[in-house]
C-alpha positions in Angstrom: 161.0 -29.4 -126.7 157.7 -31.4 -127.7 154.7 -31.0 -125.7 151.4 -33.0 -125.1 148.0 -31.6 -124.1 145.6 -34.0 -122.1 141.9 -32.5 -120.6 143.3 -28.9 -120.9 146.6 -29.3 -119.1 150.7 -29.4 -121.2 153.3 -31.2 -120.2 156.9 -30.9 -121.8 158.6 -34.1 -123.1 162.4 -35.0 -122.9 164.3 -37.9 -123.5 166.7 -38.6 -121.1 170.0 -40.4 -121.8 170.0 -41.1 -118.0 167.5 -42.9 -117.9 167.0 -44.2 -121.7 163.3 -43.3 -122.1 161.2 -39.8 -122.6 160.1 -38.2 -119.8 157.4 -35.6 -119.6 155.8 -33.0 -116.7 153.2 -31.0 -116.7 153.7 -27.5 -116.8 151.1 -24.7 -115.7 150.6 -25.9 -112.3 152.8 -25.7 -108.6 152.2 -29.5 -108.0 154.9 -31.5 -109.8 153.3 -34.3 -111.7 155.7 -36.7 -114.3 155.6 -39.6 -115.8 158.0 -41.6 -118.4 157.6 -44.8 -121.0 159.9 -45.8 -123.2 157.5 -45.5 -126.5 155.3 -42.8 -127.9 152.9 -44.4 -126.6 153.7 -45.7 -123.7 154.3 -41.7 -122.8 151.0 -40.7 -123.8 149.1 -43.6 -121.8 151.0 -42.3 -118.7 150.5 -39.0 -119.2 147.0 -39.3 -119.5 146.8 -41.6 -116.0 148.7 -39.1 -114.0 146.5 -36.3 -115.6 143.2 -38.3 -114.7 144.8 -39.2 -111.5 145.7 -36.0 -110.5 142.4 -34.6 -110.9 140.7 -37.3 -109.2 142.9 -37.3 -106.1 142.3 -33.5 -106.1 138.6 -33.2 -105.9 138.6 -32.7 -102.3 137.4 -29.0 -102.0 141.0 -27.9 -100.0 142.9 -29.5 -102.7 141.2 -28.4 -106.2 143.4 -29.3 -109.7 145.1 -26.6 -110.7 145.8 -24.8 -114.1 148.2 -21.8 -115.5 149.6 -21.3 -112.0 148.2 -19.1 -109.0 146.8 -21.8 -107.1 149.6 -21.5 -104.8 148.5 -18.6 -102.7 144.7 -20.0 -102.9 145.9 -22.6 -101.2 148.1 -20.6 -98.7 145.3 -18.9 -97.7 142.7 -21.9 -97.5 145.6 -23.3 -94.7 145.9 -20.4 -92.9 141.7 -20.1 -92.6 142.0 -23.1 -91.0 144.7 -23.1 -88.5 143.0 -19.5 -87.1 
């Protein structure tokens, strides 16, 4: 499997015959972020938006971007703080 680093985060890449195109998610994290493109390049210039999107969309401070795992619970517990 090939993989593809972008601002510290990995995503796997696949091709799938489904879907005639690679396909790609980034790994490391409990959100599910993927993208697809039918070129090299194509893949990378989506990978890199959802990567940049992703860590726009989570700089609100209950929602930080996550890396290598773990922020599950974090964010289990942030939620629970606030329904108390």
């Amino acid at each position: 499997m090939k993989t593809m680093t972008h601002r510290g985060y990995t995503a796997e890449i696949r091709y799938s015959e489904e879907d005639s195109c690679f396909v790609g998610r980034v790994v490391d994290i409990d959100d599910i972020v993927s993208f697809d493109g039918d070129t090299a390049e194509e893949l990378r210039t989506a990978f890199e938006g959802m990567v940049d999107f992703y860590i726009e969309v989570c700089q609100k401070p209950e929602s930080p971007p996550q890396k290598h795992g773990g922020g599950l619970l974090s964010r289990l517990r942030a939620a629970l703080r606030q329904t108390s």
